[in-house]
PDB file of N, CA, C and O in Angstrom:
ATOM      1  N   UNK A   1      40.332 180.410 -27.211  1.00  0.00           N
ATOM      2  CA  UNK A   1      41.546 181.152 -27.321  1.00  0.00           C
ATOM      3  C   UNK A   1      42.296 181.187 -25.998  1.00  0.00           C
ATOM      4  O   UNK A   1      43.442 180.753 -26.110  1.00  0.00           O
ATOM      5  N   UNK A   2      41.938 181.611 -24.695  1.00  0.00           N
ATOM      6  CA  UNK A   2      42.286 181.336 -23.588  1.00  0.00           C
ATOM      7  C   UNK A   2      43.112 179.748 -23.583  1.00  0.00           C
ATOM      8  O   UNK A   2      44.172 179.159 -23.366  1.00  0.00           O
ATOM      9  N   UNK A   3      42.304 179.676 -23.825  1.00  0.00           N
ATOM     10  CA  UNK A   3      43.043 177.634 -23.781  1.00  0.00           C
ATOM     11  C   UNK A   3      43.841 177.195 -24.064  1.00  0.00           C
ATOM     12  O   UNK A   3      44.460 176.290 -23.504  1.00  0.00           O
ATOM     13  N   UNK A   4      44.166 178.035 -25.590  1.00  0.00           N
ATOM     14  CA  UNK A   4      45.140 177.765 -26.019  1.00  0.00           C
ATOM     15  C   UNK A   4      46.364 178.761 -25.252  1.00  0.00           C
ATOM     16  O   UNK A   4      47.464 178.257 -25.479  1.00  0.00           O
ATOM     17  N   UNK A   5      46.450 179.731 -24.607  1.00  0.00           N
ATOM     18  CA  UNK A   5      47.050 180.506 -24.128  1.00  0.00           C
ATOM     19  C   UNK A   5      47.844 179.359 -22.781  1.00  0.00           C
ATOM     20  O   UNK A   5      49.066 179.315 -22.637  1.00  0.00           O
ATOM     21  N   UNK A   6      47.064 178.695 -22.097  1.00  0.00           N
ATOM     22  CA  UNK A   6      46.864 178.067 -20.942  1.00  0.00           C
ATOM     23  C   UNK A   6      48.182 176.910 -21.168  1.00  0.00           C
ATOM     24  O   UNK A   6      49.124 176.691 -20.406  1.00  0.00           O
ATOM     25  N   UNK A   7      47.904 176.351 -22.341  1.00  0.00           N
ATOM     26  CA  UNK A   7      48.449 175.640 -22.997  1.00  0.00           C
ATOM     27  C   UNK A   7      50.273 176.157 -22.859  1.00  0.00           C
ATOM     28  O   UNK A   7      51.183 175.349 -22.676  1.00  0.00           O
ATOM     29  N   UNK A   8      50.428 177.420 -22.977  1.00  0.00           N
ATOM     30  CA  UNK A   8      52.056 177.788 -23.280  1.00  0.00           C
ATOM     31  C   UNK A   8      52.185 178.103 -21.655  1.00  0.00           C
ATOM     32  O   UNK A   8      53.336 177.701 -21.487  1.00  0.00           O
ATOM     33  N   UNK A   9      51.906 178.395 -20.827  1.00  0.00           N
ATOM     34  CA  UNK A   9      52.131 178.709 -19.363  1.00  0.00           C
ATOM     35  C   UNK A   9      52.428 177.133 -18.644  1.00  0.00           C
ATOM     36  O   UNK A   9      51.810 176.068 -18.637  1.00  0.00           O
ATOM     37  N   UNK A  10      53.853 177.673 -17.995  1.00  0.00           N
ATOM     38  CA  UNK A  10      54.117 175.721 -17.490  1.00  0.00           C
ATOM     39  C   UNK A  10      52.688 175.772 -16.175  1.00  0.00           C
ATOM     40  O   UNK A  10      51.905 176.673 -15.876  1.00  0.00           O
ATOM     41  N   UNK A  11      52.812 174.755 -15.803  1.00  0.00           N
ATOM     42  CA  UNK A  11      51.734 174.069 -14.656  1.00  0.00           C
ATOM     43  C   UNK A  11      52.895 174.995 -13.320  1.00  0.00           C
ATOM     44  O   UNK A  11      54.109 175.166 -13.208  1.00  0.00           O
ATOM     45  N   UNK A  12      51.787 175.349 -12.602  1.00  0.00           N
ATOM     46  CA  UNK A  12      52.332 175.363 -11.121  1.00  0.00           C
ATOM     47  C   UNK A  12      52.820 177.286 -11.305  1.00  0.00           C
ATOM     48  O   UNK A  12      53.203 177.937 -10.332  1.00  0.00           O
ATOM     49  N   UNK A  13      52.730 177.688 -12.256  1.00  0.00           N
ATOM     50  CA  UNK A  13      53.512 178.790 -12.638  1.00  0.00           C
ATOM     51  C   UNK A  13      53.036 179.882 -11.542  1.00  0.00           C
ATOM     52  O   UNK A  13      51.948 180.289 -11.949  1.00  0.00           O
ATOM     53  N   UNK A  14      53.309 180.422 -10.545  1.00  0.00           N
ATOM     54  CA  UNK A  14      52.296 181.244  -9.610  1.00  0.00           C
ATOM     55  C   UNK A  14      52.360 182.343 -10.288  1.00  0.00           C
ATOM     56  O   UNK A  14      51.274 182.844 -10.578  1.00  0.00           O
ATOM     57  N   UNK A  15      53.034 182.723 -10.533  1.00  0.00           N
ATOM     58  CA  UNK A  15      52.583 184.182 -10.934  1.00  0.00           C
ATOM     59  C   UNK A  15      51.574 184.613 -11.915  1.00  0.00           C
ATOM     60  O   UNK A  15      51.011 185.698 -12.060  1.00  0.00           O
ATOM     61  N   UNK A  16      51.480 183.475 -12.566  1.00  0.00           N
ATOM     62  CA  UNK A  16      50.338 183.077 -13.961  1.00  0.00           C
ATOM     63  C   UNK A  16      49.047 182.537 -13.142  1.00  0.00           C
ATOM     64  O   UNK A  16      47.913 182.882 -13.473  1.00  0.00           O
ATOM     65  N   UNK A  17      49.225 181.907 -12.354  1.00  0.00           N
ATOM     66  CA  UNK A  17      47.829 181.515 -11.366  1.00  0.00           C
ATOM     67  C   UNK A  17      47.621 182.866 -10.725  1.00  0.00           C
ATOM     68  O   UNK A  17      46.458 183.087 -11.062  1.00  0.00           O
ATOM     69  N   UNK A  18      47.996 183.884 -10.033  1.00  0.00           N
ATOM     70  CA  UNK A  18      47.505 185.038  -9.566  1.00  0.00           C
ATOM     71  C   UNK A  18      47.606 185.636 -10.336  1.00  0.00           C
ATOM     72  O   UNK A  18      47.793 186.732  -9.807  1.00  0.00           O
ATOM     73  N   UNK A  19      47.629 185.775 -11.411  1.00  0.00           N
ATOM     74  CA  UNK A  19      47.468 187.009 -12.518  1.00  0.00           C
ATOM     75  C   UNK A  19      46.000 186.504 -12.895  1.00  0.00           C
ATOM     76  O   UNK A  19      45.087 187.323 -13.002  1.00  0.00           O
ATOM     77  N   UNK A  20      45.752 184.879 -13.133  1.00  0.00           N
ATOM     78  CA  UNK A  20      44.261 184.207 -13.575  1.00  0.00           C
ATOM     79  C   UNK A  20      43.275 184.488 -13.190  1.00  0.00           C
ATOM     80  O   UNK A  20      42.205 184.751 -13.740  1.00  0.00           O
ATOM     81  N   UNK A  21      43.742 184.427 -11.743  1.00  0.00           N
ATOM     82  CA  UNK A  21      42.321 184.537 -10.195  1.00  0.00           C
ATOM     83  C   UNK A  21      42.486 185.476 -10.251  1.00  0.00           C
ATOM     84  O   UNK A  21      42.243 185.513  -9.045  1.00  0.00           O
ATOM     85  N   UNK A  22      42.803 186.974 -10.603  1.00  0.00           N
ATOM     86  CA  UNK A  22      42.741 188.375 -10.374  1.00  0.00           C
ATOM     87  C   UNK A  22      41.947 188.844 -11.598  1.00  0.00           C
ATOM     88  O   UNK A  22      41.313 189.883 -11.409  1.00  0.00           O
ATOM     89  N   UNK A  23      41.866 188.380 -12.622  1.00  0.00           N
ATOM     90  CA  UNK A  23      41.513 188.500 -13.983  1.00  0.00           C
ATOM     91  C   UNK A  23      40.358 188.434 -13.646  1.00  0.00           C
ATOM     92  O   UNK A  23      39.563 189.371 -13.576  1.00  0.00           O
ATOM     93  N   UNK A  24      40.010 186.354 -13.204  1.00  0.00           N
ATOM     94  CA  UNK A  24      38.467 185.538 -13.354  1.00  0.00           C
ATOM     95  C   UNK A  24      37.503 186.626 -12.301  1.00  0.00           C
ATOM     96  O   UNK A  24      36.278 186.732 -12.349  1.00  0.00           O
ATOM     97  N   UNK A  25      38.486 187.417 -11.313  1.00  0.00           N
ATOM     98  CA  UNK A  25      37.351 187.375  -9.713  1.00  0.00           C
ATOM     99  C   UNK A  25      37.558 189.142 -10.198  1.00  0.00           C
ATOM    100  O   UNK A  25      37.446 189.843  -9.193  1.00  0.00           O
ATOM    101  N   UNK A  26      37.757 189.764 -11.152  1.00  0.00           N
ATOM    102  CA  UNK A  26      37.460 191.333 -11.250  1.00  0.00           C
ATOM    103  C   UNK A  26      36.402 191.497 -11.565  1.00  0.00           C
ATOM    104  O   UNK A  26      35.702 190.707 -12.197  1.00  0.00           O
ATOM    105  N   UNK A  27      35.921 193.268 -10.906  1.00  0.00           N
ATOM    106  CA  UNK A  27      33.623 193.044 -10.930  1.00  0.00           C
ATOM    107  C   UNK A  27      33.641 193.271 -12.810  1.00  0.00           C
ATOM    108  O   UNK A  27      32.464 193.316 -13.167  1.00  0.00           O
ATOM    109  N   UNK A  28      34.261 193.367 -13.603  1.00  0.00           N
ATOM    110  CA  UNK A  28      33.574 193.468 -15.307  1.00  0.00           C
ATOM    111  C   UNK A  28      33.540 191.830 -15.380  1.00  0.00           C
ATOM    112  O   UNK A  28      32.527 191.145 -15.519  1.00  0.00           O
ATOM    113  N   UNK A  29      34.436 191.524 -15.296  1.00  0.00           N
ATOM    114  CA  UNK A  29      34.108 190.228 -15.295  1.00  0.00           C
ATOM    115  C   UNK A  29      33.005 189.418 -14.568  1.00  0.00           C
ATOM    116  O   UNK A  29      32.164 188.744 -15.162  1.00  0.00           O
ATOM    117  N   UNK A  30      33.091 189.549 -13.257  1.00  0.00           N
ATOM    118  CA  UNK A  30      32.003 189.012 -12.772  1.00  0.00           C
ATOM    119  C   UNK A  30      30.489 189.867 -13.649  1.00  0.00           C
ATOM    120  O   UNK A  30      29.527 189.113 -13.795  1.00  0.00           O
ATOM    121  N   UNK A  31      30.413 190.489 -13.876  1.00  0.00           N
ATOM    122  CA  UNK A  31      29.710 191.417 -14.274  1.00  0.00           C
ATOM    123  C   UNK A  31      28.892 190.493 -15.685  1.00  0.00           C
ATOM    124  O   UNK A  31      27.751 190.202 -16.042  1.00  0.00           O
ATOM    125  N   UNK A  32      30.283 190.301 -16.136  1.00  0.00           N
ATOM    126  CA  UNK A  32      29.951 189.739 -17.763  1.00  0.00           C
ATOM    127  C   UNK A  32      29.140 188.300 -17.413  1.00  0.00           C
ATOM    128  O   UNK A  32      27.993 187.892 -17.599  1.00  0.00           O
ATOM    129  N   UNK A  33      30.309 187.785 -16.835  1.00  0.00           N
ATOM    130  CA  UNK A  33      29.099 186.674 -16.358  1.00  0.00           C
ATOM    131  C   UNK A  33      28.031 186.492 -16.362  1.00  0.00           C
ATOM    132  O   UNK A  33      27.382 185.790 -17.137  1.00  0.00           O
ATOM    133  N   UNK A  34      27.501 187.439 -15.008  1.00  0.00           N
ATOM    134  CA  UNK A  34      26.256 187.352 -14.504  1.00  0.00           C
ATOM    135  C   UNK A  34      25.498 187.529 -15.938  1.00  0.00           C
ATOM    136  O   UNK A  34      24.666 186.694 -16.291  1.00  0.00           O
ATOM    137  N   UNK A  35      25.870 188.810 -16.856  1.00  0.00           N
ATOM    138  CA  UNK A  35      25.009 189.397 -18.026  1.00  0.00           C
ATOM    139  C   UNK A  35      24.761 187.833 -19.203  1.00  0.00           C
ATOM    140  O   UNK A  35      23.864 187.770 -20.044  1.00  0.00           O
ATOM    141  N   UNK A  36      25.660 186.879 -18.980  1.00  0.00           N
ATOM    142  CA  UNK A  36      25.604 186.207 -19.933  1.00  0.00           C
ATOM    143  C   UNK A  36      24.683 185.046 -19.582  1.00  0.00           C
ATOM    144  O   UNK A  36      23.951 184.568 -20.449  1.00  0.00           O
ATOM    145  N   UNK A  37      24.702 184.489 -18.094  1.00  0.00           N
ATOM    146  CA  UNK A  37      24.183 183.893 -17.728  1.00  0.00           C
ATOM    147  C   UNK A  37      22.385 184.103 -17.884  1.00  0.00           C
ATOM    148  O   UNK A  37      21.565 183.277 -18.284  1.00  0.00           O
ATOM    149  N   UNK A  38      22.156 185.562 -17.393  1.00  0.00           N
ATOM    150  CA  UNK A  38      20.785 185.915 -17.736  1.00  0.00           C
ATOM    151  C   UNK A  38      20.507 185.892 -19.104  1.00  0.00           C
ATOM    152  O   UNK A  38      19.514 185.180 -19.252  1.00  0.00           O
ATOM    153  N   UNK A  39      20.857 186.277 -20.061  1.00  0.00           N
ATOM    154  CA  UNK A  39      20.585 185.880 -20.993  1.00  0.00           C
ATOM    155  C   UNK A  39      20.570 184.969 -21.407  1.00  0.00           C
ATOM    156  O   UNK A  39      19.524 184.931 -22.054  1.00  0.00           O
ATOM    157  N   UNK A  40      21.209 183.824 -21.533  1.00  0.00           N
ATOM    158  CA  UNK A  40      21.012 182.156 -21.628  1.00  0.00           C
ATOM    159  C   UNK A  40      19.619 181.866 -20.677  1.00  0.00           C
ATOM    160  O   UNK A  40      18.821 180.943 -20.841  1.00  0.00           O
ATOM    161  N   UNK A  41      19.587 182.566 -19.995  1.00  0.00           N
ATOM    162  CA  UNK A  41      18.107 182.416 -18.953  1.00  0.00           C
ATOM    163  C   UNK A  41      17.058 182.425 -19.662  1.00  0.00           C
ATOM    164  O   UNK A  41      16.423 181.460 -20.085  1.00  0.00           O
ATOM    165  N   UNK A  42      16.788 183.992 -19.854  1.00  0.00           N
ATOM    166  CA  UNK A  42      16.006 184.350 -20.607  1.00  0.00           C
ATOM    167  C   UNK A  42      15.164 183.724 -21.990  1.00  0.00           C
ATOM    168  O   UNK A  42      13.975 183.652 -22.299  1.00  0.00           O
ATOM    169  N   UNK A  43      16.995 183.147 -22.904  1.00  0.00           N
ATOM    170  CA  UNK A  43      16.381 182.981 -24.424  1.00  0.00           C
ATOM    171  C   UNK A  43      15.713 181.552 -23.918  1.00  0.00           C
ATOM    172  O   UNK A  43      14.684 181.373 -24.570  1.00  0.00           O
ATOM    173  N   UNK A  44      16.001 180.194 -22.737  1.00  0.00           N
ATOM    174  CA  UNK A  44      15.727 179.486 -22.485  1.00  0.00           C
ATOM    175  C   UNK A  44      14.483 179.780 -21.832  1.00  0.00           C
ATOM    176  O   UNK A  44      14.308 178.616 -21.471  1.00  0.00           O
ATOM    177  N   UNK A  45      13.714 180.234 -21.490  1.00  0.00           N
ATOM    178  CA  UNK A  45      12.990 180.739 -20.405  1.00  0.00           C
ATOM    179  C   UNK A  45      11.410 181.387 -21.974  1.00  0.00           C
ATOM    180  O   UNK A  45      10.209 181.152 -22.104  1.00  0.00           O
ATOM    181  N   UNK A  46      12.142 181.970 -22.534  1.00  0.00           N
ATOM    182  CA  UNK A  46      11.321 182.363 -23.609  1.00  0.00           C
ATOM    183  C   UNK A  46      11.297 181.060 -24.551  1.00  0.00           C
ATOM    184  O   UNK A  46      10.153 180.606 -24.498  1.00  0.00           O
ATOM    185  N   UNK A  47      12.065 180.322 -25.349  1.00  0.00           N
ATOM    186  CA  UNK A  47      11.933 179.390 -26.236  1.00  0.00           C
ATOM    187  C   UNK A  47      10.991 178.394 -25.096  1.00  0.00           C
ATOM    188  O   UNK A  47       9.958 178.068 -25.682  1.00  0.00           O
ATOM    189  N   UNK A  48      11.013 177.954 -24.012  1.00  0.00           N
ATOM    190  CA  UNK A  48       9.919 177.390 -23.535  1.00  0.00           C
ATOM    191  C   UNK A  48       8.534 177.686 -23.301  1.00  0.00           C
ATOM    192  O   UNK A  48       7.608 176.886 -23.167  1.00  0.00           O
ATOM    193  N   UNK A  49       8.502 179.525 -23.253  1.00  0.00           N
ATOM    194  CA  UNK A  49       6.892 179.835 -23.530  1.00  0.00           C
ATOM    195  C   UNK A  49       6.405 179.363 -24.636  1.00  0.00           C
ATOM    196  O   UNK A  49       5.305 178.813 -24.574  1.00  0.00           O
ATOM    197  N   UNK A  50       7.110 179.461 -25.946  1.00  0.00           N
ATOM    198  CA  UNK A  50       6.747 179.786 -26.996  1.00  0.00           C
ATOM    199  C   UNK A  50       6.754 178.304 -28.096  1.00  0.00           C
ATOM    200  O   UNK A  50       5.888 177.967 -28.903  1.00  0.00           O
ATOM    201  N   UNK A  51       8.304 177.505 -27.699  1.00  0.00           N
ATOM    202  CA  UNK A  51       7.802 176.562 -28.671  1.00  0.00           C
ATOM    203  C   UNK A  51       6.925 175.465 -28.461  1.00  0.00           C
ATOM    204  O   UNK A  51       6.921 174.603 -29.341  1.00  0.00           O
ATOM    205  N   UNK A  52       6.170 175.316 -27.462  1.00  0.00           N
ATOM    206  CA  UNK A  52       5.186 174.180 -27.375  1.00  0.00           C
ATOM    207  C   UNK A  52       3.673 175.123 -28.464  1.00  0.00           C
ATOM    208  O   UNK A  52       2.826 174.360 -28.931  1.00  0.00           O
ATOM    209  N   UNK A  53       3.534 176.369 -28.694  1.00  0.00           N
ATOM    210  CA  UNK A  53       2.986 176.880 -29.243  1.00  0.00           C
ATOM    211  C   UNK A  53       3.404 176.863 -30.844  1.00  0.00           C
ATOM    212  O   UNK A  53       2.605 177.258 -31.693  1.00  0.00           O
ATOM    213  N   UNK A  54       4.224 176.559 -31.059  1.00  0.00           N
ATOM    214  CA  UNK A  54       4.334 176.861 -32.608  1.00  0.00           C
ATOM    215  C   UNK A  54       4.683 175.534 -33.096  1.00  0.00           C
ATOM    216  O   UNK A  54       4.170 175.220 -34.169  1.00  0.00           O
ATOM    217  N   UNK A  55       5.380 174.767 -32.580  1.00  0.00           N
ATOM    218  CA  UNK A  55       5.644 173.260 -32.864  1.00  0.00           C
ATOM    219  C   UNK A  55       5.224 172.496 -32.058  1.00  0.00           C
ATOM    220  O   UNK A  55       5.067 172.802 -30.876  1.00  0.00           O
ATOM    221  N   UNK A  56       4.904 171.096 -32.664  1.00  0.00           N
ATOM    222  CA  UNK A  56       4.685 169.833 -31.483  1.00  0.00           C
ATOM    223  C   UNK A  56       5.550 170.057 -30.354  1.00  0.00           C
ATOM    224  O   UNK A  56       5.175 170.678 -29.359  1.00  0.00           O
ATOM    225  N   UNK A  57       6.469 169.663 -30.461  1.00  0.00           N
ATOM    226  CA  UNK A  57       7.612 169.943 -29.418  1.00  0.00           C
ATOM    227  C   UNK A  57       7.924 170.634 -28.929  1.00  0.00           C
ATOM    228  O   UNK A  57       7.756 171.802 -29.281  1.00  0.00           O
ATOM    229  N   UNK A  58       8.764 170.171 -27.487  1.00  0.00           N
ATOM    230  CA  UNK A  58       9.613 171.844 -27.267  1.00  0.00           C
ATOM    231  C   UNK A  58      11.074 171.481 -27.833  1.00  0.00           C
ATOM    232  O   UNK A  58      11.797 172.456 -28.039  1.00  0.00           O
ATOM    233  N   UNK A  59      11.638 170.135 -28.127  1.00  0.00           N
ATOM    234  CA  UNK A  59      12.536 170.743 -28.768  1.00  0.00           C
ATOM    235  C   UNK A  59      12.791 170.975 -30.228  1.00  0.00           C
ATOM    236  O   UNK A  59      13.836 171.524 -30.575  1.00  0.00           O
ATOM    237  N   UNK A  60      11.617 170.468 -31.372  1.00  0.00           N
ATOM    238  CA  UNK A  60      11.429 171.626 -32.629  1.00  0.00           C
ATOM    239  C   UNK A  60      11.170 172.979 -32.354  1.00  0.00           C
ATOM    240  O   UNK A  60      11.571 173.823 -33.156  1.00  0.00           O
ATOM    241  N   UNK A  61      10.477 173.359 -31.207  1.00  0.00           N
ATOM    242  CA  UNK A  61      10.176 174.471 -30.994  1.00  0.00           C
ATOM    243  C   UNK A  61      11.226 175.188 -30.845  1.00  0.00           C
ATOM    244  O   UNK A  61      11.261 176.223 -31.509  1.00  0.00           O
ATOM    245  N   UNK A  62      12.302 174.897 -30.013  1.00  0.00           N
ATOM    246  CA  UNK A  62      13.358 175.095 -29.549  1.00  0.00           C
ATOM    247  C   UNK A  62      14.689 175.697 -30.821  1.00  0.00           C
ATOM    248  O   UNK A  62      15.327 176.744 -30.932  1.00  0.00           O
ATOM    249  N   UNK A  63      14.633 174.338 -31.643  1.00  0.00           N
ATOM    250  CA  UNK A  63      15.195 174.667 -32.874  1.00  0.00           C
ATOM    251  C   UNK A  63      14.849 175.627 -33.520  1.00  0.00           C
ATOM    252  O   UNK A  63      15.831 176.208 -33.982  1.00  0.00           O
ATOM    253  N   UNK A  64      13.350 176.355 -33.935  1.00  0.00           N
ATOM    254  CA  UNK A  64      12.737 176.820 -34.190  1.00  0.00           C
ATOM    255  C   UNK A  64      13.568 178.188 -34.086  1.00  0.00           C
ATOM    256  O   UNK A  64      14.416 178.691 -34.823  1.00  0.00           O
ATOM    257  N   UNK A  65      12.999 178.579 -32.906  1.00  0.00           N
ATOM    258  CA  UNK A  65      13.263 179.203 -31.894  1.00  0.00           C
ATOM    259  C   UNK A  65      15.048 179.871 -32.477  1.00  0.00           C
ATOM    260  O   UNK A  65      15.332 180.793 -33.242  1.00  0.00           O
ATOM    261  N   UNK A  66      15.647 179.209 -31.944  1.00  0.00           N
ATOM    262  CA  UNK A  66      16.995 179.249 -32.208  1.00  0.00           C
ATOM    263  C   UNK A  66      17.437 180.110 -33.913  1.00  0.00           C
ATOM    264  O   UNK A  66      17.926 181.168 -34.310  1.00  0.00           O
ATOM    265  N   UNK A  67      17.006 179.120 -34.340  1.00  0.00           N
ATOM    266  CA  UNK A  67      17.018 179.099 -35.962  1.00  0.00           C
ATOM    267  C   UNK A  67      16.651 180.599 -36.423  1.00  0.00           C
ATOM    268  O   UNK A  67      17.187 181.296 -37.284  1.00  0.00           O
ATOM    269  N   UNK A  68      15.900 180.785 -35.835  1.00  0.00           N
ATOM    270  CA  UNK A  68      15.444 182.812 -36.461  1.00  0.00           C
ATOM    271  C   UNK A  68      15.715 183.621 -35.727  1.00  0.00           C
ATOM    272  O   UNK A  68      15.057 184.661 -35.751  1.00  0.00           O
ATOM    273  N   UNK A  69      17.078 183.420 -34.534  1.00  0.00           N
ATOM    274  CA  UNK A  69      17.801 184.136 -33.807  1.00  0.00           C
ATOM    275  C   UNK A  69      17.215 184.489 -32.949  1.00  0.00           C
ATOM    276  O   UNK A  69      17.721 185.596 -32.770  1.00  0.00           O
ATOM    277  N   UNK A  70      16.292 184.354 -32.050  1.00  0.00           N
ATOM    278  CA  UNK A  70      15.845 185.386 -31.100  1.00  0.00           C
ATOM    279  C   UNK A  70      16.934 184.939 -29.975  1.00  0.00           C
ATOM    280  O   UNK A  70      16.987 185.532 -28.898  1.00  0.00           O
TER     281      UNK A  70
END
């Protein structure tokens, strides 16, 4: 959705570039980040304990994994 937003703003537009970098670099944002990043950590970090244990693989395991939401 952003993208498409990006899309109607001409190139070079400054006031639309410092409105962007004030947006991207505020702490909820950075915040969200960080929160999203650990979690992609995590579910990666866990689907590797676990699917060499339940499937041949790690990446059936992985699918596995995925597939019943954790």
């Amino acid at each position: 959705e952003a993208d498409d937003f990006e899309k109607l703003v001409p190139e070079g537009d400054a006031q639309w570039n410092s409105l962007r970098e004030s947006l991207n670099n505020d702490p909820l944002h950075r915040l969200e980040r960080q929160a999203k990043f650990e979690g992609e950590r995590c579910i990666l970090m866990s689907a590797k304990l676990i699917s060499p244990v339940i499937e041949d693989t790690f990446t059936v395991g992985y699918q596995w994994y995925v597939y019943m939401g954790f």
